[in-house]
Structures are given as structure tokens and as C-alpha cells.
C-alpha positions in Angstrom: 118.7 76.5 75.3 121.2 76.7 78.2 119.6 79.1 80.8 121.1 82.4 81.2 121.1 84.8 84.3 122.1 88.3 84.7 121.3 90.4 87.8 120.3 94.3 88.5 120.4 96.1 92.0 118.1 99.2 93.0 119.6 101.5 95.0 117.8 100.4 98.2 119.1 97.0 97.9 116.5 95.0 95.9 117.7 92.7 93.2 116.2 91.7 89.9 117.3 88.4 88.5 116.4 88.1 84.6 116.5 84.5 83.3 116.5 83.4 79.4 115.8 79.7 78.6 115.0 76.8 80.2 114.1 76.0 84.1 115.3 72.1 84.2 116.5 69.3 86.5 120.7 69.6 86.1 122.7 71.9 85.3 120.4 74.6 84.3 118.4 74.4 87.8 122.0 74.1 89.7 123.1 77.0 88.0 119.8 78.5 89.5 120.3 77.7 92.5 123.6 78.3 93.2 123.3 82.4 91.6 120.4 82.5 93.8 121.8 81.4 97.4 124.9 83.9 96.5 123.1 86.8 95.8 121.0 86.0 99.0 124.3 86.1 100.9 124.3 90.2 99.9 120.6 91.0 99.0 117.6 89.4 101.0 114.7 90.5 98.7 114.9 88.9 95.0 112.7 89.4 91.8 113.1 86.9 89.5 111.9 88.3 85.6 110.5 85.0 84.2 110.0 86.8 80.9 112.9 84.6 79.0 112.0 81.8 80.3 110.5 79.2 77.8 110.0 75.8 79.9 110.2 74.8 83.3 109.8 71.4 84.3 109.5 69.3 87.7 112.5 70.2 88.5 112.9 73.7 88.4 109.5 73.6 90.3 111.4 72.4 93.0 114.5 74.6 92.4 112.0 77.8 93.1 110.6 76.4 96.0 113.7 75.7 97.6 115.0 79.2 96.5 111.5 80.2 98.2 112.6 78.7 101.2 116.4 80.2 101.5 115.0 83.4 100.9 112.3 83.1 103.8 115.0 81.2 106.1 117.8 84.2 105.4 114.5 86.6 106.7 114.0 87.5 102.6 111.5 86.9 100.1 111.6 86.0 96.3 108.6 87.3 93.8 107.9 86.3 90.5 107.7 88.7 87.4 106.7 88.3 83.6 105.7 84.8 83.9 105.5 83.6 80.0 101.7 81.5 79.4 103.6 78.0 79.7 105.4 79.2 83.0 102.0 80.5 84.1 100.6 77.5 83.1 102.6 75.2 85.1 102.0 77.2 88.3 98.5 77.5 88.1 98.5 73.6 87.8 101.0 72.6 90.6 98.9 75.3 92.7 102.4 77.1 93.6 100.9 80.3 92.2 99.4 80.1 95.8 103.1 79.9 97.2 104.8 82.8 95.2 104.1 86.4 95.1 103.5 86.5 91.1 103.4 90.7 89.3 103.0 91.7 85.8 105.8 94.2 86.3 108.9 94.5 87.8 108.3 98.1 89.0 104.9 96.4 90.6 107.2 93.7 92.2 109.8 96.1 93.7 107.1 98.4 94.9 105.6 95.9 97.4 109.2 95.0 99.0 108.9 98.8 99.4 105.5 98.8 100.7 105.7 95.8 102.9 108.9 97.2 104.4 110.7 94.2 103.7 113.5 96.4 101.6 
């Protein structure tokens, strides 16, 4: 399953990113990445709803941490939502549960850019 990608804005400027599919190496972690760095160019703090996403592999590890990294070099930040068991899974393992901000919900997620400021 191709990876799919819509995007939501709140009102003060925070976007939401829902996926559906797969996280892989080509063209569904290009895809990824190049949504990502776009919507970075306009909104600096990005939830990403991991809720559709079925499998993510070595190299969609790598696509998030480089997304991590834009975000944190553009002076945003990226947080994970509604990470499926396998997703979860894979992060626990790799230890980048450590690395990302990870919330049950997305209202939990938008909430602490509010908190933090960051907004």
C-alpha cells in the first residue's frame, strides 16, 4: 500500500500530518520527506498521526529522523501521535522513542506546542 498524506492546520499555526500505509525506503519515504520539508517552509511545529500507518522499515526510521532534524534546524519540532503496536514496536527497539515526543492523542500533542510555547 502506497503511503498516503493529507495535512490539517489549527488556527494558531500547528499542523497535523495524517499518514495511511507504509513508511519505506523509496518512493514512499521520498514522498515523506519532501511533504514534510514543504510544510516546514510555512508551519514550524508538525504532528504526524501514525494511526494509518501499517509498517515502517529502516528506512523510514531514517526519514523521521531526518524530518526530526529539519524541524529542529528550521527552530520547529515534529511529535508523534497514534503510533499503531508494530510502529511502537519498532521505536521502542531502535530506542528512538527516546528521540521523539510520542502522545496517545492529537489534542495531547497540540496541547504541549501550546504549553511549551513553541506555537
Amino acid at each position: 500500500m502506497l503511503l498516503t498524506i493529507s495535512n490539517r492546520i489549527t488556527s494558531d499555526g500547528i499542523a497535523t500530518v495524517d499518514l495511511t500505509g507504509r513508511i519505506v525506503f523509496g518512493e514512499e519515504s521520498s514522498l515523506l520527506r519532501e511533504s514534510i520539508k514543504k510544510l516546514l517552509l510555512s508551519h514550524k511545529n508538525i504532528v504526524l498521526n501514525l494511526a494509518g500507518v501499517s509498517y515502517i522499515d529502516s528506512g523510514g526510521l531514517g526519514t523521521l529522523v531526518a524530518l526530526y532534524s529539519s524541524a529542529r534546524t528550521a527552530g520547529g519540532s515534529i511529535k508523534l501521535v497514534n503510533l499503531t503496536p508494530r510502529v511502537d514496536d519498532v521505536l521502542q527497539i531502535t530506542k528512538l522513542v527516546t528521540v521523539f515526543e510520542v502522545y496517545d492523542s492529537e489534542e495531547k500533542a497540540i496541547s504541549s506546542f501550546r504549553k511549551s510555547g513553541a506555537a
